[in-house]
C-alpha positions as CSV (number, residue, x, y, z in Angstrom):
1,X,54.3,5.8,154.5
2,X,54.9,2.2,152.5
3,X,53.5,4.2,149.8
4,X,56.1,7.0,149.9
5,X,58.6,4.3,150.3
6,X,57.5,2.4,147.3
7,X,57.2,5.5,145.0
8,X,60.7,6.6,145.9
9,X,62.4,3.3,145.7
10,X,60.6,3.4,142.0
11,X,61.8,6.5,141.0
12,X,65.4,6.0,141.9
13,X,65.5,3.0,140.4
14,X,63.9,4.3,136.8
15,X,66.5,6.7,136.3
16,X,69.7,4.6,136.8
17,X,71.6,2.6,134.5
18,X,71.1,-1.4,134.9
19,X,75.0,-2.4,134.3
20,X,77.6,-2.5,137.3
21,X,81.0,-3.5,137.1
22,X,83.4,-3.7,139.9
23,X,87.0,-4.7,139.8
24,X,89.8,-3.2,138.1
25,X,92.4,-4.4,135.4
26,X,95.9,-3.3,136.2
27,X,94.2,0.0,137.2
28,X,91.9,0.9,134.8
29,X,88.3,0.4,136.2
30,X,85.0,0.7,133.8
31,X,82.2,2.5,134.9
32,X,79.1,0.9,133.1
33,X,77.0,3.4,131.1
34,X,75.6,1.4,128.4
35,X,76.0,-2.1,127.2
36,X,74.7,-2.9,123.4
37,X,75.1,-6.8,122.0
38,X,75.3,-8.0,118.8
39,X,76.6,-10.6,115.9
40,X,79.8,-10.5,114.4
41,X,82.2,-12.8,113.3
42,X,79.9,-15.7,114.1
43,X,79.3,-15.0,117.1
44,X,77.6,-12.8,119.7
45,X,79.4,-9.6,121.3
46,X,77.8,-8.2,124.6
47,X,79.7,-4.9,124.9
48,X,80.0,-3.3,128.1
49,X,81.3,0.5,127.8
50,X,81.9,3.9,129.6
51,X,80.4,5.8,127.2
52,X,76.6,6.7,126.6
53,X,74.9,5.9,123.0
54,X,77.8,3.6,122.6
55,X,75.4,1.7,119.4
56,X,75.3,4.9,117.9
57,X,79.0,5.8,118.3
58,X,79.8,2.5,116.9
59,X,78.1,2.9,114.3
60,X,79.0,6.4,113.0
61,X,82.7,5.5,114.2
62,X,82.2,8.7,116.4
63,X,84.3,8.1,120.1
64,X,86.8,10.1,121.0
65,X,88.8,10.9,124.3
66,X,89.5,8.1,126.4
67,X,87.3,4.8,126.5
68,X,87.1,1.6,128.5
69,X,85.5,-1.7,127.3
70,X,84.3,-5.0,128.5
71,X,83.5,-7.2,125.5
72,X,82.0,-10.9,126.3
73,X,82.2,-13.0,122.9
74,X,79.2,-16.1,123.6
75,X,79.1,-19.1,121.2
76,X,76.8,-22.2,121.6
77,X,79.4,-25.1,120.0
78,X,77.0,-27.4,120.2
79,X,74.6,-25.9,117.9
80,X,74.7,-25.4,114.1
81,X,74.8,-21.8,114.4
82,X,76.8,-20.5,117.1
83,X,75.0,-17.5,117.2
84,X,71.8,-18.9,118.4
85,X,73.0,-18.6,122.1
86,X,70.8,-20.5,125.1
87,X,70.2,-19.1,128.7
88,X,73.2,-21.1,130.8
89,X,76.5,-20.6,131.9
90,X,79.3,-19.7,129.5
91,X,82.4,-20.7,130.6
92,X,85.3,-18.3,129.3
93,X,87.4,-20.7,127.5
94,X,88.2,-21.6,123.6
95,X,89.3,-24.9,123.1
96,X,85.9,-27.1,123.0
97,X,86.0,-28.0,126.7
98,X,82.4,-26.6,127.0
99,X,79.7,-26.6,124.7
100,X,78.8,-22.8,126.0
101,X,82.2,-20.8,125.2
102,X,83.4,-17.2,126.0
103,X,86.2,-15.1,125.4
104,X,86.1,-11.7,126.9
105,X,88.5,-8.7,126.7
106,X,89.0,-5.6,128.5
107,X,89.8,-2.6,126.7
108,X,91.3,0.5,127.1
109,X,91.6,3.4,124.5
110,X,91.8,7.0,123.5
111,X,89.4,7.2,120.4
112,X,89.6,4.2,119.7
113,X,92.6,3.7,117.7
114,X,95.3,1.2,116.7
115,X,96.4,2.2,119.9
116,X,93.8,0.3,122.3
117,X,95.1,-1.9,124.9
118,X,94.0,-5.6,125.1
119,X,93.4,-7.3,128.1
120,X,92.1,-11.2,127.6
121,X,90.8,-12.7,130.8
122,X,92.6,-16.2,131.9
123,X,89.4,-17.2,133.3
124,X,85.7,-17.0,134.6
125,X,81.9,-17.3,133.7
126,X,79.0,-15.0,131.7
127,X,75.9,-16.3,132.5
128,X,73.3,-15.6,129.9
129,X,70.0,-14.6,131.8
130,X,68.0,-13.6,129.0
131,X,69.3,-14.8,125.2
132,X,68.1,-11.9,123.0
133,X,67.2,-12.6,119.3
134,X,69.5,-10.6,117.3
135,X,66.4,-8.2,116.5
136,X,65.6,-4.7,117.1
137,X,64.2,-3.8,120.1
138,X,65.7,-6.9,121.8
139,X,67.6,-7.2,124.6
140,X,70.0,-9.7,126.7
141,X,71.2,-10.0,130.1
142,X,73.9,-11.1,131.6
143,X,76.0,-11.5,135.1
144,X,79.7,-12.1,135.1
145,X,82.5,-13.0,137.3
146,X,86.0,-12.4,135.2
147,X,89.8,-13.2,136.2
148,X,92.4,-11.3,133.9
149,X,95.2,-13.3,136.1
150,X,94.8,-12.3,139.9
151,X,92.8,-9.4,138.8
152,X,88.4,-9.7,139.1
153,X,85.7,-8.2,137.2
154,X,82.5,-8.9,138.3
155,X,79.0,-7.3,137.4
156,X,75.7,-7.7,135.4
157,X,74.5,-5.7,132.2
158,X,70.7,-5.0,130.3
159,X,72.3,-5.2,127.0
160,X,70.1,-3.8,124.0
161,X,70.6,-5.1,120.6
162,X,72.4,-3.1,118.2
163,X,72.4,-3.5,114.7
164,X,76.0,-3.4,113.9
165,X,77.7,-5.1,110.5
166,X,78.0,-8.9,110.9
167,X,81.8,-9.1,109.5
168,X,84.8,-6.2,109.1
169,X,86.3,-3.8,111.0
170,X,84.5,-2.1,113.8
171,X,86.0,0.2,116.1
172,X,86.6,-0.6,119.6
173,X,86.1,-4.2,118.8
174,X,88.8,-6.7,119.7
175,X,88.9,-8.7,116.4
176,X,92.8,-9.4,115.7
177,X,92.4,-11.8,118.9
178,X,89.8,-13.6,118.4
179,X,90.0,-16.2,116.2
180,X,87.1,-18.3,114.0
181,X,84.1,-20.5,116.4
């Protein structure tokens, strides 16, 4: 019977999705499909999203229809390249108070256009479990807990790395917030 038990508990477990977030932002919750990372704008971008093969629509610029994002920007500014991120705590902040920085945002979109809604969180912590190289076949994990004002996001993500331009425009990505490391 332990057997049966084992076997089962293995195969349910194969087949589902190692992401989870709970919480809601002003209504709009995100049910965690897929999560990619990667570099850009000197820094890296864990990407939490609602969508299946989100590297792939990424990269051929390919969502439509309605799309809900959780993007976690980790910087280590106490090393010489910021991308080179450590396993630790990353306190969501912007202003040097912490030599492991975050800013996160919550999107919400249809396709992806100019007309995406922003959401920055106020406060909160990404803990890097597992720092992926920025390498294919890599991956990174991380668990979260995220205020966007009274409002909580909390989860965990298996991110796998996606090979995504370093610098410029990408869809779905928060860039006119974010500002240099």
């Amino acid at each position: 019977m332990r057997r049966l038990y084992l076997v089962l508990l293995l195969c349910a477990c194969s087949g589902s999705s190692d992401n989870q977030v709970d919480g809601s932002v002003l209504g709009n919750s995100l049910n965690a499909r897929d999560a990619v990372y990667f570099v850009h704008g000197g820094r890296q971008l864990v990407v939490i999203s609602d969508e299946d093969n989100t590297c792939r629509n990424l990269t051929r610029q390919t969502i439509t229809g309605k799309i809900n994002l959780l993007e976690m920007y980790l910087w280590n500014a106490s090393s010489a390249d910021p991308t080179s991120l450590i396993e630790g705590t990353y306190e969501v902040a912007d202003n040097g108070s912490a030599s492991l920085e975050s800013q996160v945002y919550f999107g919400t979109s249809s396709g992806c256009g100019l007309n995406t809604t922003w959401f920055r969180a106020s406060a909160g912590r990404v803990i890097l479990i597992n720092a992926g190289l920025p390498d294919p076949g890599e991956r990174a994990q991380v668990a979260f807990r995220i205020n966007f004002g009274d409002e909580v996001l909390a989860g965990h993500a298996d991110a796998a790395y996606c090979a995504l331009p370093t610098t410029g425009t990408i869809p779905c990505i928060n860039e006119g917030t974010v500002g240099p490391p």
